[in-house]
C-alpha positions in Angstrom: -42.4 13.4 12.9 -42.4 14.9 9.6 -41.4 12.4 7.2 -38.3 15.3 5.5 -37.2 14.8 9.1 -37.6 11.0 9.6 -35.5 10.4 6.5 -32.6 12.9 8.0 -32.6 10.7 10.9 -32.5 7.7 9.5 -29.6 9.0 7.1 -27.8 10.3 10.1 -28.3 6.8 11.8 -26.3 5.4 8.6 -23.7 8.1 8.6 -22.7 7.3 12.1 -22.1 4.0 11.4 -20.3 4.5 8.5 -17.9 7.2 10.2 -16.9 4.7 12.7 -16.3 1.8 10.4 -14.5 4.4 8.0 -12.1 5.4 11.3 -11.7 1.7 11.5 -10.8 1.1 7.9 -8.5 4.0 7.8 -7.0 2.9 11.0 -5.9 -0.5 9.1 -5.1 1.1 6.1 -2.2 3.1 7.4 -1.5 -0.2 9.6 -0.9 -2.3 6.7 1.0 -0.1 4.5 3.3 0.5 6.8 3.9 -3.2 7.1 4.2 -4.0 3.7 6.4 -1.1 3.4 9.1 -3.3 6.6 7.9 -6.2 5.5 9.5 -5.7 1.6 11.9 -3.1 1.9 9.7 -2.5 -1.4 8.5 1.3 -2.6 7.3 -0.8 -5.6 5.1 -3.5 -3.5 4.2 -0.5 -1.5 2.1 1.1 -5.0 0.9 -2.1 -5.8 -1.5 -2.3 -2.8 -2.7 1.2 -4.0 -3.5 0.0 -7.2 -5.2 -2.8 -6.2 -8.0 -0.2 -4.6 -9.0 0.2 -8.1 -9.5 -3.5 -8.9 -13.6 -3.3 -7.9 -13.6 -0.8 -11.3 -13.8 -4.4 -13.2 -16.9 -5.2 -11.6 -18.7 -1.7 -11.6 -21.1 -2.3 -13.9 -22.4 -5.9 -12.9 -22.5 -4.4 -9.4 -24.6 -1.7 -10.3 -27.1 -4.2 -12.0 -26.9 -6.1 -8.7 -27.4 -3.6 -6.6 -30.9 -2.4 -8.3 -32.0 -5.5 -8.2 -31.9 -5.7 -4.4 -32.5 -4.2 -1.2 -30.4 -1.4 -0.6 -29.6 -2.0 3.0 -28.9 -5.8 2.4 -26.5 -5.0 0.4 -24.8 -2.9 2.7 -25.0 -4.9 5.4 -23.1 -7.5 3.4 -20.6 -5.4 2.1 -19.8 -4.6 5.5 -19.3 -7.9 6.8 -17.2 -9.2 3.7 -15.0 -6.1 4.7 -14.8 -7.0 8.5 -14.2 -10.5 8.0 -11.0 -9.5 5.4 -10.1 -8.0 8.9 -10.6 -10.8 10.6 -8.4 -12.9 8.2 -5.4 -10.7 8.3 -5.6 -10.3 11.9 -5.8 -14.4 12.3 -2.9 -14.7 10.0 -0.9 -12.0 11.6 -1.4 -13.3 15.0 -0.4 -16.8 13.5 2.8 -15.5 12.0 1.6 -16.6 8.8 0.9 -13.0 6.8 2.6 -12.6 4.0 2.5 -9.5 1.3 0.3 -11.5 -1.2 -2.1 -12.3 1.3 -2.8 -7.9 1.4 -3.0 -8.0 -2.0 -6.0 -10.1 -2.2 -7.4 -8.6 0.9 -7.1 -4.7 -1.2 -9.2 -6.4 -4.3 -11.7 -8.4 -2.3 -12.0 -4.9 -0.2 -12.3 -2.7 -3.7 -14.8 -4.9 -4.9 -17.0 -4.7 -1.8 -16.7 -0.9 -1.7 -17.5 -1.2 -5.7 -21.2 -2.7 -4.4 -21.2 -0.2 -1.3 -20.8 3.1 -2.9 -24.0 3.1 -5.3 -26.0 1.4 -2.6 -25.3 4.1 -0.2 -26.0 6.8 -2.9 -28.8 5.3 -4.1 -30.5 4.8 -0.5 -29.6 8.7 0.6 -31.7 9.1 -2.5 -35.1 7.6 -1.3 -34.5 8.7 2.4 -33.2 12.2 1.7 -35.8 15.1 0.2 -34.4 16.7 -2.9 -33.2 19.6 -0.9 -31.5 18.0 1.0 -29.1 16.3 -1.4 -26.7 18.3 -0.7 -26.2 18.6 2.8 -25.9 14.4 3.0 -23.5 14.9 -0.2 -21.4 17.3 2.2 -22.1 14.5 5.3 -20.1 11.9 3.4 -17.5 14.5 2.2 -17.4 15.3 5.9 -16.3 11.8 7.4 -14.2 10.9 4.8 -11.8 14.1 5.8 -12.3 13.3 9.3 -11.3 10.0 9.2 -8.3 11.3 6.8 -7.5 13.5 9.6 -7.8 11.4 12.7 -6.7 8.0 10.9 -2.8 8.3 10.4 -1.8 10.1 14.0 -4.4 7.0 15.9 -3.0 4.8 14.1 0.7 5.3 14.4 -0.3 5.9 18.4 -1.8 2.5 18.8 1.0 0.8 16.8 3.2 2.1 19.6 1.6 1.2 22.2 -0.5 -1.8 21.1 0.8 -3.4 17.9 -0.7 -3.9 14.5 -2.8 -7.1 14.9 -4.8 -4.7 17.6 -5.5 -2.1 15.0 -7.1 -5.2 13.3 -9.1 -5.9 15.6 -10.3 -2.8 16.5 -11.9 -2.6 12.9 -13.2 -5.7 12.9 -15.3 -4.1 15.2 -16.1 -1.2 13.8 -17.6 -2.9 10.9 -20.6 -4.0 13.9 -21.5 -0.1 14.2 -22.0 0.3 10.5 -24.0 -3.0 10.7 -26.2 -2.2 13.5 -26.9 1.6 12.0 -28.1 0.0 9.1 -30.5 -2.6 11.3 -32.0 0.2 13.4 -33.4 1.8 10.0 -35.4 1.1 6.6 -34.6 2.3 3.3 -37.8 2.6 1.2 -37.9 0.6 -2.1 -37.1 3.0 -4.7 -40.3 3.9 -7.2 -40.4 2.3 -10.3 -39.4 4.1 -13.7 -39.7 3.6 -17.1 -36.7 3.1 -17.3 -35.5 0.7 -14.8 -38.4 -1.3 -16.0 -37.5 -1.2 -19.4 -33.8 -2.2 -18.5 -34.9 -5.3 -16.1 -33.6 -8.8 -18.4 -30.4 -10.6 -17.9 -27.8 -9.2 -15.5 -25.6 -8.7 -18.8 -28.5 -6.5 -20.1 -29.0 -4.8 -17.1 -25.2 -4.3 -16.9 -25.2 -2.3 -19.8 -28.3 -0.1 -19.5 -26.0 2.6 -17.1 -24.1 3.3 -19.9 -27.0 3.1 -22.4 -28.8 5.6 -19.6 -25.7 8.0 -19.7 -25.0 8.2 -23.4 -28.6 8.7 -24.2 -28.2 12.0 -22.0 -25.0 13.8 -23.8 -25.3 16.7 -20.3 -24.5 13.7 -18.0 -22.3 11.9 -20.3 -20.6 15.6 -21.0 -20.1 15.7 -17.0 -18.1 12.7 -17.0 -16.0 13.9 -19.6 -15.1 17.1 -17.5 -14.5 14.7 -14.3 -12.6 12.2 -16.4 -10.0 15.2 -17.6 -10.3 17.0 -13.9 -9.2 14.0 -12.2 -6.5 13.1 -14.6 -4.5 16.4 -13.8 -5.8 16.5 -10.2 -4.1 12.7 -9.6 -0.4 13.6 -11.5 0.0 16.5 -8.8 -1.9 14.7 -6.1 1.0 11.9 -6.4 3.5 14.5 -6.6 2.8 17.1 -3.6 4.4 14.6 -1.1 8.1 13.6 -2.9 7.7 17.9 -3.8 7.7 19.1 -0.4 9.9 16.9 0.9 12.4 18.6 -1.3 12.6 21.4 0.9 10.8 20.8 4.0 11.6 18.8 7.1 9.6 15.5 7.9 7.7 17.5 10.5 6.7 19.6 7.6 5.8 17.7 5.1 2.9 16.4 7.8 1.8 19.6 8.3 1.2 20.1 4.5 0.1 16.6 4.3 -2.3 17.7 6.9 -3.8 20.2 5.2 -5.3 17.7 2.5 -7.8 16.4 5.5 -8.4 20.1 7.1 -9.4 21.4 3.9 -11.4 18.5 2.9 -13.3 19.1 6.4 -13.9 22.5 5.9 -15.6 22.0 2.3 -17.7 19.3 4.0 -18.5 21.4 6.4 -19.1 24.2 4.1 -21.5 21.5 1.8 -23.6 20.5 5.4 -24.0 23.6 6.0 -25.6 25.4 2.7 -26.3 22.6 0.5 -23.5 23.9 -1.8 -24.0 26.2 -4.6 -27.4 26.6 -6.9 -27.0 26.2 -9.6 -25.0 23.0 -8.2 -23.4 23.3 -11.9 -21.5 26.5 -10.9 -19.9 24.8 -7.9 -18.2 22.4 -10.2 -17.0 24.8 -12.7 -16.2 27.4 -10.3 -13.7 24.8 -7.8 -12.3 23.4 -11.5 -11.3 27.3 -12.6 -9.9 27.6 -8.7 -7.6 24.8 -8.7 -5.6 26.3 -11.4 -5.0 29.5 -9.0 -4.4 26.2 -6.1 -1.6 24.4 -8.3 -0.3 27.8 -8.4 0.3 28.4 -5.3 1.5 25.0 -4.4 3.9 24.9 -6.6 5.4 28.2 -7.1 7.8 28.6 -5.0 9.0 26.4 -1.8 7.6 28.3 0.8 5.6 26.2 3.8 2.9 29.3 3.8 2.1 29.2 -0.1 2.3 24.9 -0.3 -0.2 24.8 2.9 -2.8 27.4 1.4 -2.8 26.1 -1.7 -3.6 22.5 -0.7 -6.1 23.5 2.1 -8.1 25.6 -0.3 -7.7 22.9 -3.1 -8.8 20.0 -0.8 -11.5 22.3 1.0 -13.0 22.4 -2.9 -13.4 18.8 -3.7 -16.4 18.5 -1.4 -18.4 21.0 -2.9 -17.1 19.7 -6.3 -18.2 16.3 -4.9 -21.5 17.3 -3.5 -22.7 19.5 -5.8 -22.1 16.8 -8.7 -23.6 14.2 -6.1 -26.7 16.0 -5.9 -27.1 16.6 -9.6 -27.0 12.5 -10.6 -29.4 11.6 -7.5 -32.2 14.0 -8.7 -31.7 13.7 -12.0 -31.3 9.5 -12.5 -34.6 7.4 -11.4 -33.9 6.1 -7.9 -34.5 2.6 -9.0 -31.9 3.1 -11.9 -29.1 4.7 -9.5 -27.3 1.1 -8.6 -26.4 0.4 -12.3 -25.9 4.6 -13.8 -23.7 5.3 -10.3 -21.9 1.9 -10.7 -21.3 3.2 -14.8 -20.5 6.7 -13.9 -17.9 6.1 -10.8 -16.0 3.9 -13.7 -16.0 6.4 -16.3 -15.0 9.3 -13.9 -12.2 7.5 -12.3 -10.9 5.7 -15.1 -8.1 8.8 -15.7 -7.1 8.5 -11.9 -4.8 5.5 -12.5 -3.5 6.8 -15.3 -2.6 10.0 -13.7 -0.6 8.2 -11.1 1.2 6.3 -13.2 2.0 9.3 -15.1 3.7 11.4 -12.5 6.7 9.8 -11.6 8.1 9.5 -15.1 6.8 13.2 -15.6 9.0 14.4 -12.5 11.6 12.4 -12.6 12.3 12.5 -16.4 10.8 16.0 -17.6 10.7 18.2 -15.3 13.4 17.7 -12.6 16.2 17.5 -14.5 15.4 21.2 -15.7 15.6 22.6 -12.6 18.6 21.1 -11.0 21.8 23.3 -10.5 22.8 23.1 -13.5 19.6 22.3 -15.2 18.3 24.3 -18.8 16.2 26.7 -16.6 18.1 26.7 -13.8 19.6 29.8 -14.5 15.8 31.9 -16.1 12.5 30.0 -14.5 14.6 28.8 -11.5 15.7 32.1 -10.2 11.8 31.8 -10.1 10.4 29.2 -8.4 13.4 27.8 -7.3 16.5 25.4 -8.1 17.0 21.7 -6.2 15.4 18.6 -4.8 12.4 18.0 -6.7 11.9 21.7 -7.7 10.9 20.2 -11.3 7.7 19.3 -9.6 6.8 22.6 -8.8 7.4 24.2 -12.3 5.0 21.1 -13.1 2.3 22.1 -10.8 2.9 25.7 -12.2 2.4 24.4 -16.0 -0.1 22.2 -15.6 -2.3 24.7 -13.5 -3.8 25.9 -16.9 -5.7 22.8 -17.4 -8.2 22.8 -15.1 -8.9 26.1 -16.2 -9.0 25.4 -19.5 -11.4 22.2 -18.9 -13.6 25.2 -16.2 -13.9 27.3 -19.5 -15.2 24.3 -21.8 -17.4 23.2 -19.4 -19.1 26.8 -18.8 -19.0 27.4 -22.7 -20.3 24.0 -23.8 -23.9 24.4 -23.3 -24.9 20.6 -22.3 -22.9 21.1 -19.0 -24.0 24.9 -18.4 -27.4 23.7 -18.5 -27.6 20.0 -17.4 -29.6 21.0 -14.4 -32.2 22.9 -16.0 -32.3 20.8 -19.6 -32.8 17.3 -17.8 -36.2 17.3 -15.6 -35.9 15.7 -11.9 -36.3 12.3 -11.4 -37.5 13.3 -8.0 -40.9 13.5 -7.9 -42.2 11.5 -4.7 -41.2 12.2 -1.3 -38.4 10.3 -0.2 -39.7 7.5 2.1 -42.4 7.1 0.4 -42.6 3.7 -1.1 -44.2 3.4 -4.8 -47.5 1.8 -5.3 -47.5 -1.2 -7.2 -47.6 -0.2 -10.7 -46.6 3.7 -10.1 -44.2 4.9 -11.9 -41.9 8.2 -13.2 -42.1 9.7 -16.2 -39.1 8.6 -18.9 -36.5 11.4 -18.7 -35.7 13.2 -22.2 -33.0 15.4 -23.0 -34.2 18.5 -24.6 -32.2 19.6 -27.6 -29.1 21.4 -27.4 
């Protein structure tokens, strides 16, 4: 067996095990906030355990630094069994009568901080088993199971919690967590080959904390691509937030789910798209070219409160993030040093995401104290832009989709007109230049990336 076919399989022996742990996870997810949710009578405890997902962002950087100075797979394996035996604690207590609210608090930040270790080891070991070409279908792989276990997670769930009860659901991914565990004992991930780089960078784990973000700044394309993440996601979160309390304005319960199910079908159908075709080349025009679409998406979502024009524009907004995803995926694995990936991944995720919080802090006040009150009978554009788009329960929300669809756009344009972005792909070399699988002979090494003047 070819070893560009060896390293598919092996991937694909990881992936599996992931999807079903992921099911599992998503399964306990819905479980437990539904819980906290009877268990408080609390909207506001409710957030807080979606806050906490972001509590591993503390750590990033330390857990990049970790995970390059270790085996790839160990640390996955170890993630996932600090994950299943969370489960196994809140099932215990639950089956005790003891579970309290606090308890899934602490079981959210210890989760987020394994996932904070997971994520770059995962990338980082597609990297040395995937060829280059590949990238991109394994990018669209991931993108794949997370919108199927967004699809199949909610309706399971509620179903077993009918039938079984929530300390089953539990259970049931305490044992998915095996799956991942075995997948990940049936294969090996090479050793990544050393680079100038992550030689350079080895010291104390404070040092090697910090060489991520000494790797991105010293490469103003990459550091530019955060930027244009960090802004995307910032406007992408306020109407994320937002889509639910909007529809329910004017659509039934049975409704909203069939909008709300659009979010995993479309996210499906771009993974799909990604496995399929590897995504767009240059990957660069697959990110700029979803940014400029979800201007046209918010549109749509938001202009009127129609069930048609709300369930296109979130299918073909959510079908877009993979490919977004993927193709920026493919760019950071072949152009970071495989053996540098842990600690730049662990740096970049941060920086990316940092606006995401923000975002969803920021919608409520901007519906509730900006934007709905206009459009209320009544309202100051009740009577011009409502005749529009619409006058009544949340309505403001969709004149804010509507005005803040020309951001992406405007962030689409930047990025295509500012030239480290346009040309990141072809001004920074590969770091790819063994065959994944292949492990590095003792001393080898890749050549020290440079970026080329602007």
């Amino acid at each position: 067996m070819s070893s560009r076919s060896q390293g598919m399989k092996s991937f694909t022996t990881i992936w599996l095990g992931q999807l079903v742990s992921l099911l599992g996870s998503g399964l306990t997810s819905f479980a437990m906030g539904i819980w906290v949710l009877e268990k408080s009578h609390s909207v506001t405890q409710f957030t807080l355990t979606i806050v906490l997902t972001s509590a591993g962002m503390l750590v990033a950087p330390f857990a990049g630094a970790i995970v390059d100075r270790s085996d790839r797979r160990t640390v996955l394996i170890l993630c996932n069994i600090g994950s299943a035996l969370s489960s196994l604690a809140l099932f215990l207590l639950l089956r005790a009568g003891s579970l309290a609210v606090w308890h899934i608090y602490i079981v959210v930040a210890c989760n987020s901080i394994f996932n904070t270790f997971q994520w770059p080891a995962l990338v980082a070991a597609i990297t040395t088993l995937v060829p280059a070409d590949d990238l991109g279908r394994a990018d669209g792989m991931l993108e794949m199971g997370n919108a199927a276990t967004t699809i199949a997670a909610p309706p399971l769930a509620g179903l077993l919690m009918a039938f079984t009860g929530v300390w089953n659901l539990l259970l049931i991914d305490f044992v998915t967590f095996f799956f991942a565990i075995v997948s990940l004992l049936l294969i090996t991930v090479p050793r990544p080959p050393r680079s100038a780089e992550g030689e350079t960078g080895k010291s104390s784990l404070w040092h090697e904390a910090a060489v991520g973000w000494h790797f991105i700044r010293a490469r103003q394309g990459l550091l530019a691509l955060l930027v244009f993440f960090a802004a995307v996601n910032f406007f992408a979160s306020i109407c994320g937030v937002a889509l639910l309390p909007m529809v329910r304005g004017f659509a039934s319960p049975a409704q909203v789910g069939i909008v709300m199910s659009m979010t995993g079908i479309g996210m499906l159908i771009g993974g799909l798209i990604m496995t399929a075709t590897g995504g767009p080349r240059p990957r660069i025009y697959g990110i700029l070219g979803v940014a400029a679409a979800m201007s046209v998406c918010f549109v749509l979502t938001g202009a009127r409160p129609s069930l048609l024009t709300t369930c296109i524009g979130t299918l073909l907004f959510f079908t877009g993030i993979p490919i977004m995803n993927g193709s920026s995926q493919a760019i950071w694995q072949a152009k970071v040093p495989p053996d540098l990936q842990g600690r730049v991944f662990a740096v970049r995720r941060m920086i990316a995401q940092f606006t995401t919080p923000i975002g969803d802090f920021s919608s409520g006040p901007l519906a509730d104290r900006v934007f709905n009150p206009l459009l209320v009978p009544g309202g100051t554009l009740a009577g011009s832009i409502g005749l529009l788009i619409g006058v009544g329960e949340n309505r403001g929300i969709g004149l804010m989709f509507v005005v803040l669809a020309i951001f992406p756009l405007l962030i689409a344009v930047w990025g295509f007109a500012n030239p480290k972005v346009r040309y990141v792909e072809r001004d920074l070399p590969d770091a790819l230049t063994e065959k994944p699988g292949a492990e590095a002979a003792e001393g080898s090494g890749l050549p020290e990336s440079a970026v080329a003047p602007a």
